[in-house]
N, C-alpha and C positions, 0 to 999 in steps of 0.2 A: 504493500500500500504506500503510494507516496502522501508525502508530505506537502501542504498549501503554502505556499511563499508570496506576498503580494512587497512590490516597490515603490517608493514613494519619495520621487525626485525633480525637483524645480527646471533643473538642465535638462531639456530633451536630448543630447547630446551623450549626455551619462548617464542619463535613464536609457535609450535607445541602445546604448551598447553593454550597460548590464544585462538588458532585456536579451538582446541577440548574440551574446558571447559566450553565455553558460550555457551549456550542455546541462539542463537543471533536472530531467529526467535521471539521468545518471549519478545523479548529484543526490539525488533519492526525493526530490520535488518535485511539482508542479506550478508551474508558473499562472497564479489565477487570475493577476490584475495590475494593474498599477494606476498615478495618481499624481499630478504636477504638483500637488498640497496637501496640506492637513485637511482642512474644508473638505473636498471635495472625497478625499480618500477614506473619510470617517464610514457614510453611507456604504462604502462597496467594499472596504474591509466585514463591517458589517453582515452585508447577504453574500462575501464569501468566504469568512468565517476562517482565515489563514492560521495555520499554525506558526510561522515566522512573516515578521515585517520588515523589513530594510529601509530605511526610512535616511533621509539627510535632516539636516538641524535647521539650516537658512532657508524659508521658503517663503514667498508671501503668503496671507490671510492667516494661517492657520501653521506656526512653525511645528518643526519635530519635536520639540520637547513638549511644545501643546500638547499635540498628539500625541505622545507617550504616556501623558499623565492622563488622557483621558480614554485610555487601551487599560491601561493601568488598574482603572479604579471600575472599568464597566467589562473586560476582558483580559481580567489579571492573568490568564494559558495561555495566551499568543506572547512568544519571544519574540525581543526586538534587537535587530542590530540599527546602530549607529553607523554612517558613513558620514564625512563632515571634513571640511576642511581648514574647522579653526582648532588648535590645540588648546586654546585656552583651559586652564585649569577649572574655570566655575563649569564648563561645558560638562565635563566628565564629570565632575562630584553628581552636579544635575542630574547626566545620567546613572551613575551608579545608586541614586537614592532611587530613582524609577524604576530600579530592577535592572537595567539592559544587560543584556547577556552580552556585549561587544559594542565595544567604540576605536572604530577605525579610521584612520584619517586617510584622505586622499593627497595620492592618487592612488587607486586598489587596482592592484591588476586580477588579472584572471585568475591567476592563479592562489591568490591571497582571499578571492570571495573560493576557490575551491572548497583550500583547507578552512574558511569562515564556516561555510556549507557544513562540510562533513561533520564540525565541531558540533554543530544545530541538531544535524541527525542524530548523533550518536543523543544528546542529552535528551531528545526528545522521542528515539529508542530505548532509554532507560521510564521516562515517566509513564512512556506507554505499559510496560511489564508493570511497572510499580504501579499503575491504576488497574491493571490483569490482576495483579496479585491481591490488593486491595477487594477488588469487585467478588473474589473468589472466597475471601476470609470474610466478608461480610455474609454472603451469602449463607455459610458455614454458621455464623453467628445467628442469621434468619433461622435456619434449620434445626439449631438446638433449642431454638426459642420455642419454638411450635414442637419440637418434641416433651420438651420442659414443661408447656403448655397442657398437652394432652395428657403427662403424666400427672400432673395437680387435679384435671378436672377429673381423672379416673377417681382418682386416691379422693376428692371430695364425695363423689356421687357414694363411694363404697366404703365410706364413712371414717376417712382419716383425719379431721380436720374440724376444730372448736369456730363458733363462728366468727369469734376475732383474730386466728389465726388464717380463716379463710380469706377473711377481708384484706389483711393485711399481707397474705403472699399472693395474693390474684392483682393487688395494685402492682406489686414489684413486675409480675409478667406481663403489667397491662389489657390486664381482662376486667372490662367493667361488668360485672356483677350484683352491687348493688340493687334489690330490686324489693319489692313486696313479701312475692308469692314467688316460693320456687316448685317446678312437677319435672317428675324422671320418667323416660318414656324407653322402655326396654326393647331390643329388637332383636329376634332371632332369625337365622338366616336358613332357612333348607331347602338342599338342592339337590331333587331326584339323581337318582343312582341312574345315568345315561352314559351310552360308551362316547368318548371324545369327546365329552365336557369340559370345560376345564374348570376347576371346581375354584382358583386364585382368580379368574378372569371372573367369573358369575361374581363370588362374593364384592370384587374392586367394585365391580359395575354397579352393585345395589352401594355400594359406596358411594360411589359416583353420581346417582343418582339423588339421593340424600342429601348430599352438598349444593347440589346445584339446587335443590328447593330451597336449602334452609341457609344458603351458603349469605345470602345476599343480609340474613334476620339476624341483628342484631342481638336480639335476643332469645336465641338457641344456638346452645353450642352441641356438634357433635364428638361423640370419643367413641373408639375403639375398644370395647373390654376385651376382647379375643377372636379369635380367630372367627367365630359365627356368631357373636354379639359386638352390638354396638349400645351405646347409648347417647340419648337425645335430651339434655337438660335442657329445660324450658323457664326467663321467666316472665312475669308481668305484673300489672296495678291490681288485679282482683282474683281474688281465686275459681269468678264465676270464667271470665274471660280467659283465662288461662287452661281452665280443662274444657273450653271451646276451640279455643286454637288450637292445643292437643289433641282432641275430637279431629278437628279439620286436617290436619297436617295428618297425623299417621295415615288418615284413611289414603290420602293425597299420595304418599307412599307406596302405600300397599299396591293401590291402582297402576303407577307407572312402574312398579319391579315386574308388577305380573305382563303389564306390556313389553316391557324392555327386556325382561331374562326370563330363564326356567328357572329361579327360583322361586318360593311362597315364603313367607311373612308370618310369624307368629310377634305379635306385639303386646305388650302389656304394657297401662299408662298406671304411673302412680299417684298419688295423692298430693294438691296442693300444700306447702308446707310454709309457713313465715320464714322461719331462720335459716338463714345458712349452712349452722352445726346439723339442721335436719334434715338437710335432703337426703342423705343416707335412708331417711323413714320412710319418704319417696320412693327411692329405688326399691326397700323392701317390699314394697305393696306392689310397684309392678314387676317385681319378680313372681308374688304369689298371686298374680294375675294375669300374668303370660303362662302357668301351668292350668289355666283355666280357658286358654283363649282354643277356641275351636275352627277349625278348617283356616287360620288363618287372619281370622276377625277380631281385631283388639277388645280387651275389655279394658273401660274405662270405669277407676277408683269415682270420678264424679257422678255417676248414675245416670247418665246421658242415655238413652234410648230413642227408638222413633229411626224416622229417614234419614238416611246417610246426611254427613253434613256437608259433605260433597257434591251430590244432588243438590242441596236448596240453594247453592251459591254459583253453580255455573248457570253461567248465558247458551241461550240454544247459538251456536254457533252459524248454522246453517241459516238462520233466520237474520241475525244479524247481518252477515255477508251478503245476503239477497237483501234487504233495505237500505244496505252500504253502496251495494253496484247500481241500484234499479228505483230506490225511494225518493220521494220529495220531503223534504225537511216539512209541510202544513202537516204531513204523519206522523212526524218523530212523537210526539205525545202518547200518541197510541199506541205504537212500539213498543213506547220505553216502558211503559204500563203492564202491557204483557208481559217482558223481560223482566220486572222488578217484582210482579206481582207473586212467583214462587218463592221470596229469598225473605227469611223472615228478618224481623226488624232486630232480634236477638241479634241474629245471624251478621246483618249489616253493622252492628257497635263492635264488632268484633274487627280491629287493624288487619289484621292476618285476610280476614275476608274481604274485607275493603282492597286490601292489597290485589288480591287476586282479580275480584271484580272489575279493578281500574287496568289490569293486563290484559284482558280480554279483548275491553275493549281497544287500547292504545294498541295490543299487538297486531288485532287485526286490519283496523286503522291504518297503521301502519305496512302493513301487507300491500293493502289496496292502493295505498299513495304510492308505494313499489311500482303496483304492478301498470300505474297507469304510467308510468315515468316519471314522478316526484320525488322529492326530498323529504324521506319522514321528518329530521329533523329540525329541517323547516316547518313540516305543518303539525309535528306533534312533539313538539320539544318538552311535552310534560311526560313522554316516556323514560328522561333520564332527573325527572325529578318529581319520581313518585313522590318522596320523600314530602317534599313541599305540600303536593298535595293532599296528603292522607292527614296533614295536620289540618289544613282549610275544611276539608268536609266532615262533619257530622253527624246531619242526617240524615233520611233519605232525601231530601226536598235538594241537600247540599248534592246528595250526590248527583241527583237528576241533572244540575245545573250544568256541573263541571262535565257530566258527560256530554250534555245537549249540545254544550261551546264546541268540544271536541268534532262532534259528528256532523254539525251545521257549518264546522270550518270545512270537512272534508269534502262534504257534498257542495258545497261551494266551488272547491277544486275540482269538484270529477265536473261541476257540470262547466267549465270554465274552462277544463282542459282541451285541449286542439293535438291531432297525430303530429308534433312537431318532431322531427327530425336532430334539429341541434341538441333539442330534451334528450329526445335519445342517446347521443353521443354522450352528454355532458353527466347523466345519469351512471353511463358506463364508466366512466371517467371517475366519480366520484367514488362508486363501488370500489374499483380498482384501487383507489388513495387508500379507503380504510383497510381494505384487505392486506397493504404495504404500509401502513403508517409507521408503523418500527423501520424502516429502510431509511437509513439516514442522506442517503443518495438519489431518492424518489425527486425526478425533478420531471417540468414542465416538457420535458422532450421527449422525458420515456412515456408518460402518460400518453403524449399526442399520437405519439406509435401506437401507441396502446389501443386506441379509437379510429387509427387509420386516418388521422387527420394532418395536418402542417403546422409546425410549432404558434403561428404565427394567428393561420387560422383560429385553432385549436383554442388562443389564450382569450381572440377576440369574444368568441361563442359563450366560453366561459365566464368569462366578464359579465355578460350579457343576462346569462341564463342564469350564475348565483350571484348576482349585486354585489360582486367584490370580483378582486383578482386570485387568479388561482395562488399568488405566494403569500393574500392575507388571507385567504381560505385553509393552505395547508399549516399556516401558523395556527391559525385559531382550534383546526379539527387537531394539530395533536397537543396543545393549549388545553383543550376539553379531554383528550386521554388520559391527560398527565394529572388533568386535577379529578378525573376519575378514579385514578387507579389512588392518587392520595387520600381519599374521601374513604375508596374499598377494601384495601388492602394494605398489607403489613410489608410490602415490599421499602429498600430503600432509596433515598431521593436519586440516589445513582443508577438505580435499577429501574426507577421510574424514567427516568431520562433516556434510558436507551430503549426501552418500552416504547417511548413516543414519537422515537426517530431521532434523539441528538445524541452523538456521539459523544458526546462532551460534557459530563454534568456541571460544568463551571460554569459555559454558555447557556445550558440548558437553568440553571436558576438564573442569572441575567435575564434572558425570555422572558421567563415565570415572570418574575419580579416586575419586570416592564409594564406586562399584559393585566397582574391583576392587581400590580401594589403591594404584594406581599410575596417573602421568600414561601421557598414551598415546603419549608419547616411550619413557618409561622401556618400555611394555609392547612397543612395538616393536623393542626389542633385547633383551628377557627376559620373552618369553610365555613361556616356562616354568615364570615364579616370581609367578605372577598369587596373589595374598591371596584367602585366602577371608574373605568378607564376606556 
């Protein structure tokens, strides 16, 4: 991989022949830009993001030491040499308090940016390994964390653990805890005796499974007690609401293992519990409640009986789809009536259900603005802020609202939409960015390949068809990854960066910081209070 080098010199004369002298390929660079000044060189250092800068001292508008100090304080990774023709002493103290890695006086011959070069590479072949090695012992550090992790929640559920000592070792690992009601929901895993099964792949899969429901819920965590049990601590505000979401969630389970694998499902829910020190009492009762459970059907310690809770909370799918493609919003009333009319009002206080409720619809929504050629997250940008929503709505009348906005925007769209052609492309275009967004080298050329268009074309259409250019477009979508993946996940701010596509987590907080006023430290303990900018 080469290295980016940009120049930055007043003389066309000695810019022109630094430019065309070096063999910089060889050199282990690439030569990405250059720039008669500070001024002008700041913006396109910038979008090209140089690992070395070559820079002279006397320039008009904008000198080299400017510009150093302000590479410095906003892209403290990029090396800078010095080229200059004055020796003055305050020149060099200047630069050596900036950091420069080299102040060379002219006249430089070739030979002397060679060995300048090679100097560049080697140090900047060392930080590379040292950011290797770093990103590797972090990761290692993530790993033990989350093994550390799952061994506390075991040893809690299975009753090792007073509730001040729980409190107090679940802070140190960063698991909030804290809650009302705690309930343990026991699961057992079996898997017909079939020839070329693989009995490690089934169990993962009902893993896998599990986490992707409950992965997103805050408030459920799952552990592993063995090899064909799992457990699923649960908590919440009330102990009615908590062995309703248990009710909802296992069955939820049960339902997509038996679609997804040849395994079956023996579940047992235990008793809501106040304290910490008792959720042990929990896990007792759905153990002696899993040797009760039959063909596979959880018993729940709450006394819940009747219709699945399952049933009362899905939307007829098919119904919806066909009012989404084919309805006039003077019906929605009517619709939504029908839809709402099976799902009891218990049912709807219930987050977890609401949760679900609001996926149904956003995903299909969603689907449809796909399949005509739009932008979901142009016209349903509350698919990535359930969160926002589930606190607005209430009750049913709330919900009705927020769905009506939803569906009355979309049919707006469908009936607005025209077979356009550049939609088309720009639609494919956009797929393709998120499916690459980690590629730190996804640029406007390969995409236009991508769609079979001309770079040129390609950027005008774009422009056009999302209200921005595509390089404030690809800033912004991995912008929204990154404060994704901080919001989700326990990954770190370096991990998150190359996640989003920057090679660079130095640049990549710079970015952050830019776009929303806060480092991505700060945003990760107060995405709430992100700046508008």
């Amino acid at each position: 991989m080469l290295y980016k080098v940009f120049l930055v010199e007043d003389e066309i004369v000695t810019r022109e022949g630094i430019r065309d002298n070096v063999d910089w390929k060889s050199a282990g660079f690439e030569f990405c830009g250059e720039a008669p000044d500070g001024e002008i060189a700041l913006p396109l250092i910038e979008a090209n993001q140089p690992d070395l800068l070559i820079t002279d001292i006397k320039m008009p508008f904008m000198d080299g030491l400017q510009l150093c100090k302000i590479i410095r304080e906003h892209m403290p990774w990029i090396k800078i040499i010095i080229l200059s023709g004055h020796d003055e002493f305050q020149y060099a103290q200047t630069a050596i308090q900036l950091g420069v890695s080299e102040y060379l006086l002219k006249p430089v011959s070739v030979s002397d940016l060679r060995q300048m070069l090679q100097r560049a590479v080697e140090a900047l072949d060392r930080e590379r390994i040292e950011r290797g090695n770093l990103k590797r012992l972090r990761q290692q550090v993530d790993d033990n964390l989350a093994l550390l992790r799952e061994k506390f929640l075991r040893r809690l559920v299975l009753g090792g653990y007073s509730s001040a000592a729980a409190i107090e070792q679940s802070g140190l690992l960063g698991l909030n805890l804290i809650a009302n009601y705690y309930l343990v929901v026991l699961i057992q895993i079996d898997l017909p005796a079939k020839p070329g099964l693989s009995t490690y792949d089934e169990y993962n899969q009902v893993e896998r499974i599990i986490n992707s429901l409950v992965g997103s819920n805050r408030d459920a965590f799952l552990v592993q007690k063995d090899m064909e049990e799992l457990l699923l601590l649960i908590k919440g505000d009330s102990s009615e609401q908590l062995v309703q979401e248990a009710d909802f969630l296992v069955e939820l389970i049960r339902k997509e293992a038996e679609i997804q694998t040849a395994c079956t499902l023996k579940i047992g829910c235990g008793s809501p519990e106040r304290r910490m020190g008792d959720i042990h009492h929990s896990f007792a009762v759905a153990l002696a409640n899993l040797t009760e459970a039959v063909d596979g059907w959880p018993v729940q310690s709450g006394g819940n009986s009747g219709d699945s809770p399952i049933g009362q909370v899905r939307l007829d799918q098919s119904a919806m789809e066909h009012f989404l493609k084919s309805g006039v919003s003077q019906d929605f009333d009517k619709f939504f009536d029908a839809q709402l009319q099976p799902i009891s009002n218990a049912a709807l206080r219930s987050p977890l259900v609401k949760h679900y409720l609001f996926m149904d619809v956003l995903l299909t929504s969603a689907q449809i603005i796909s399949d005509l050629g739009g932008y979901p997250d142009s016209f349903v940008p509350e698919i990535h802020e359930t969160e926002k929503l589930l606190v607005k709505v209430k009750t049913a009348e709330d919900i009705r609202e927020e769905i009506r906005k939803i569906i009355l925007r979309l049919l707006t769209f469908r009936d607005s939409r025209v077979d356009n052609q550049q939609a088309s492309c720009v639609h494919q275009a956009v797929t393709y960015i998120k499916q690459n967004l980690a590629d730190p080298d996804l640029s406007l050329n390969q995409v236009a390949t991508r769609v079979n268009l001309s770079p040129n074309h390609f950027s005008v259409i774009f422009s056009q068809e999302m209200g921005e250019t595509y390089r404030d477009y690809l800033s912004r979508v991995r912008i929204e990854r990154a404060k994704e993946l901080l919001r989700t996940t326990n990954m770190l701010c370096a991990e998150v960066a190359y996640q989003s596509g920057y090679n660079d987590p130095h640049y990549f907080s710079y970015v952050f910081k830019k776009n929303t006023g806060m480092s991505p430290q700060q945003f990760r303990l107060h995405p709430k209070v992100e700046s508008n900018r």
